[in-house]
NUVOMI-992345 format. One record per residue: x, y, z of N, C-alpha, C in turn. Coordinates in steps of 0.02 Angstrom, whole numbers, plus 50000, padded with zeros to 5 digits. Example, Ala and Ser with C-alpha at 12.3 -4.5 7.8 and 13.67 -1.06 7.14 Angstrom:
506604971650390506154977550390506604983550390
506424988850354506844994750357506455000250394
//
This chain:
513385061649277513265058049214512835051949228
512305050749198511915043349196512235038349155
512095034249215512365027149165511785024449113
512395022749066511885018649017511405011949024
510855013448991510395007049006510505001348982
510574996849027510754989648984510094985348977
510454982448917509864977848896509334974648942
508654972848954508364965948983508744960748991
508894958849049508834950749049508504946349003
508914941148968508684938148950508044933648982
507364933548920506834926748954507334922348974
507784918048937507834910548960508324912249008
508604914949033509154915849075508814917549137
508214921349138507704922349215507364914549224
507194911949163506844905249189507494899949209
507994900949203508504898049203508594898649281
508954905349290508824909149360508534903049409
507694904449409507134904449464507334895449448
507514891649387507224884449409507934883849452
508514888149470508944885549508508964886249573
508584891849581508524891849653508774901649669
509004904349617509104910849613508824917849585
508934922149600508414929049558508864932749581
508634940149532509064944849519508804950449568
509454956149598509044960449613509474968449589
509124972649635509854977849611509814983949675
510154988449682510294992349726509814996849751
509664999649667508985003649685508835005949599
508435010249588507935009049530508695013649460
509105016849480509365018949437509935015649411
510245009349449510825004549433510485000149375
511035002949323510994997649287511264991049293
511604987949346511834983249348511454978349387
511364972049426511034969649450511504962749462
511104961349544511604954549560510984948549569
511524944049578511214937049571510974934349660
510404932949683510244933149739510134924049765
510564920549810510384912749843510254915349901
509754915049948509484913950013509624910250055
510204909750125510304905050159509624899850183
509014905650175508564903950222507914905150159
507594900150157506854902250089506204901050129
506054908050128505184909650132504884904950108
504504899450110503784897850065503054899050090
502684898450073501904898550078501624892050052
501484884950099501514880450093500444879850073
500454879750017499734883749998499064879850062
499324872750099498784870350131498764874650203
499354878850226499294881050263499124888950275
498964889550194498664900250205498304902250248
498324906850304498114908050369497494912850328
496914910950333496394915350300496174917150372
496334923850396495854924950457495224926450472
494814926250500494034929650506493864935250450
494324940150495494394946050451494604946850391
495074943550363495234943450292494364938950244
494264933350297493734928850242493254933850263
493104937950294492604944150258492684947650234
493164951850194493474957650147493224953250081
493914946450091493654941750011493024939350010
492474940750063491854935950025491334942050011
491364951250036490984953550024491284958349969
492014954049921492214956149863492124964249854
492464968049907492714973649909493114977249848
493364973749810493874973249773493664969949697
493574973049656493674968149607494234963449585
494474959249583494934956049566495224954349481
495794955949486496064952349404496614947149400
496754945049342497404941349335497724943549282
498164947249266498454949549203498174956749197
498034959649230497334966149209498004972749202
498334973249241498924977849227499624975849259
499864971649229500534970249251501194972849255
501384977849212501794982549228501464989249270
500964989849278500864994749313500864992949373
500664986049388500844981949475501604983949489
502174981549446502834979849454502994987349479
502824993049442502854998049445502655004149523
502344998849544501755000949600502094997849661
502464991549662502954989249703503514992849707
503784994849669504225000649678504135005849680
503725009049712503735014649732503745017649804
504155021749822504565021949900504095020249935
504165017049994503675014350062504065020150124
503695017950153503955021850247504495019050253
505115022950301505805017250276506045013250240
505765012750164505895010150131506025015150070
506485021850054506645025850012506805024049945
507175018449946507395016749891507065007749880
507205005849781506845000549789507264997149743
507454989649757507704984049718507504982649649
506764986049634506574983849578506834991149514
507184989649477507824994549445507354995349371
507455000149343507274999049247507464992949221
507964990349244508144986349199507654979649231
507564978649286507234972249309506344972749288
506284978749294505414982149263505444977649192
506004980849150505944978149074506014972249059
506584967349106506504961549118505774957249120
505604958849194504984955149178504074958749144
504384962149120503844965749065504004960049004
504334958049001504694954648931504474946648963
504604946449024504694938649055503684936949062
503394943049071502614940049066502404940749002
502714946348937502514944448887502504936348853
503014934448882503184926248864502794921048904
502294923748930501854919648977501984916149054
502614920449081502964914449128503034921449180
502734927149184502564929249244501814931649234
501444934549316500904934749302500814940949352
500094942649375499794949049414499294948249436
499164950249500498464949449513498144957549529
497784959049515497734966549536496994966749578
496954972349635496314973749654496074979849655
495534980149618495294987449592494814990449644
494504996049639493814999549671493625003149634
492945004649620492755009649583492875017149605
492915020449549492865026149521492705031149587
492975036649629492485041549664492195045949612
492155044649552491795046749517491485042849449
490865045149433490575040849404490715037049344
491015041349312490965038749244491825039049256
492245037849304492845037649310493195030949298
493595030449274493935021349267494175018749345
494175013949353494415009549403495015012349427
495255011549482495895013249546496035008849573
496745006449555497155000849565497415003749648
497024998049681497134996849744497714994549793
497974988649749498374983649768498554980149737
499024974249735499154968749690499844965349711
499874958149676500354955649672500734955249603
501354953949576501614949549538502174944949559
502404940349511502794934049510502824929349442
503544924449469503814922949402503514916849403
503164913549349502884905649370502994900949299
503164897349317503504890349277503374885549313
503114878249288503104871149276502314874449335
502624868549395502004870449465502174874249528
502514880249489503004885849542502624890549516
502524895149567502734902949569502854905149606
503604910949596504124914749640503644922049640
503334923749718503304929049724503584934349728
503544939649696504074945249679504294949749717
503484955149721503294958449770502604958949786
502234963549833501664965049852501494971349854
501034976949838501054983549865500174983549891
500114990049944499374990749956499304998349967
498734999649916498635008949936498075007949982
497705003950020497335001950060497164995050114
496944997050172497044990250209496754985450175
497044978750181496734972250160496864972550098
497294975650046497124974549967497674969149946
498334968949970498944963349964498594959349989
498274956250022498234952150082497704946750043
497074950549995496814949449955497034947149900
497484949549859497774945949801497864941449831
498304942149864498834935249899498234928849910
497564932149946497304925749959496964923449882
496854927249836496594924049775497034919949741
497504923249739498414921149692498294910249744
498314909649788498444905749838497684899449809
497274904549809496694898449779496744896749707
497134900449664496954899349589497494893749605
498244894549626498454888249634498254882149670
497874883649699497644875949745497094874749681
496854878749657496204876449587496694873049543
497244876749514497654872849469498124868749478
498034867049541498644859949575499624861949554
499474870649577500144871249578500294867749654
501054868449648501454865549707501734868949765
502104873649737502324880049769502434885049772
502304890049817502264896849836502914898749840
503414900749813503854904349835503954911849872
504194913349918503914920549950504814923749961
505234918149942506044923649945506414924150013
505994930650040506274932050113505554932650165
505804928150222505294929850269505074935150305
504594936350305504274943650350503664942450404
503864947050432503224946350494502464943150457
502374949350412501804950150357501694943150342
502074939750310502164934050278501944928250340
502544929450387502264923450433501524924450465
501184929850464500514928550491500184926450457
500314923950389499784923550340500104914450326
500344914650364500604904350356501214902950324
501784908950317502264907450279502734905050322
503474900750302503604894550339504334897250307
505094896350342505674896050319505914889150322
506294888450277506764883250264507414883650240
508154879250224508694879250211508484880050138
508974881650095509144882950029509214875949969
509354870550033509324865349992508844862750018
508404861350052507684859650053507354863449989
507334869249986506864872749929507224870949856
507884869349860507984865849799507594860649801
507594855349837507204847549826506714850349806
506244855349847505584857049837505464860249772
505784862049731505934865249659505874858849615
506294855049643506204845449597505654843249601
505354843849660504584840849668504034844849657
504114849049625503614854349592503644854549514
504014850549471504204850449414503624845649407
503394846449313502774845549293502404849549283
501754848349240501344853049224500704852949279
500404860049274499994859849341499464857049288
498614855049345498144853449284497754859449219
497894864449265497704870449225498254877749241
497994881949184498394888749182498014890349238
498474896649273498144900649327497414905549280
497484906849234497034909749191496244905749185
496384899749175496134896249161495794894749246
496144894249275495834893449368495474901049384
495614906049361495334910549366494634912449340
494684908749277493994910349241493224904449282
493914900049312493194894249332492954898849391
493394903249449493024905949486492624913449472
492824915749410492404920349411491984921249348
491844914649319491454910649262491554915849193
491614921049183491924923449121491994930449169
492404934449126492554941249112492154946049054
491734950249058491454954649036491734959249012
491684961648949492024968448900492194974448949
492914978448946492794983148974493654983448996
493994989948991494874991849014494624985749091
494384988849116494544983149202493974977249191
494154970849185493594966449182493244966649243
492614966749237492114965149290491894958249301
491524956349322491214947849347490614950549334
490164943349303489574941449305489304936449366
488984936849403488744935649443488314932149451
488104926449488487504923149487487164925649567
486484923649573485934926449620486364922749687
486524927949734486784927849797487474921449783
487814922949758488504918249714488984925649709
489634923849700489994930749683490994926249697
491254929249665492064924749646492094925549705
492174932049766492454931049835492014926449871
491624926549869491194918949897491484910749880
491564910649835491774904949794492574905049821
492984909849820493844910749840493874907549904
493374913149957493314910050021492914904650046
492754899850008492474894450006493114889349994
493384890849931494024884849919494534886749977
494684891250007495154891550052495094887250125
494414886950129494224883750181494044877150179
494444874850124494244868950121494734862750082
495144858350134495504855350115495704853450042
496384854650024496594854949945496624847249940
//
């Protein structure tokens, strides 16, 4: 017998959640139930220290990838859950999908996606990779990451990382630490440090991540996957890996 589907989480009860220092998770994608998650130990990504390596600042500057912000956000969430290598089953449940399907309709989660064109011509774009996360005041809690190709997480992550240093967010939340994570400059701390650090991130950033997005890739062009307009030998991964390298 299947259990019945329970409602979404409430919006104000997830923003409620993340400003305390907690998030939800669940067993695996068919529990309807879901628990409440505190971290002895909190991941961050302290944004002055993002490890941009050689190799990564050439993927982002010869913009392999088209990049978005918002371009498919349940289909990211969707894309994170889906089984990995030892990883059969996944935390992210129906009910947490509908959750924050509901929690970015309200403007307070977001996506970054990286596309490639078409192996065929007149074919639509192929979602590569991406991030999402929950973001309020000058936070955002990273969720998850997925990649159907090398370098495509690694990429969001480094764009997601500049739109906040463009919009004078504060902090990166990353949850639980990982190898992955720590090569890329991510840092653990106690549970009540990242509370303080939750206090000192309160306030408005100077701009939406939307809004930091459009300054690096100067508008978006008509079309299901936005493309970039381009100026003569100029291009957003040029400009990305330019602000990264260069003191916030």
């Amino acid at each position: 017998m299947h259990s019945p589907l329970r409602s979404a989480i409430p919006v104000e009860t997830l923003l409620l959640a993340y400003r305390s220092g907690i998030f939800p998770m669940a067993d695996k994608r068919e529990d309807p139930d879901i628990f409440w998650v505190e971290p002895r130990e909190r991941a961050i990504l302290p944004l002055h220290l993002f490890h941009l390596s050689k190799s990564l600042r050439k993927v982002v500057r010869a913009d392999r990838f088209v990049v978005t912000l918002d371009g498919a956000f349940e289909e990211v969430v969707k894309a994170c859950a889906e089984p990995r290598p030892g990883h059969p089953e996944t935390w992210i449940s129906d009910r947490i999908l509908r959750s924050y399907v509901a929690l970015h309709e309200a403007g307070h989660a977001h996506s970054i996606e990286c596309w490639r064109a078409s192996d065929q011509a007149d074919g639509p774009p192929v979602l590569m990779g991406g991030l999402y996360g929950v973001c309020f005041e000058r936070v955002f809690c990273g969720e998850s990451m997925f990649s159907r190709t090398d370098n495509a997480s690694k990429v969001a992550l480094a764009w997601l990382v500049a739109l906040m240093r463009r919009a004078r967010y504060q902090l990166l939340d990353c949850q639980f630490m990982t190898d992955h994570l720590a090569s890329l400059g991510a840092i653990e701390m106690p549970q009540r440090m990242y509370l303080q650090a939750l206090e000192r991130a309160r306030g408005r950033p100077r701009m939406s991540l939307m809004e930091a997005y459009k300054a690096f890739t100067r508008e978006a062009v008509a079309g299901s996957v936005p493309g970039v307009q381009l100026l003569p030998d100029d291009s957003p991964g040029k400009r990305i890996a330019q602000s990264l390298t260069q003191t916030s």
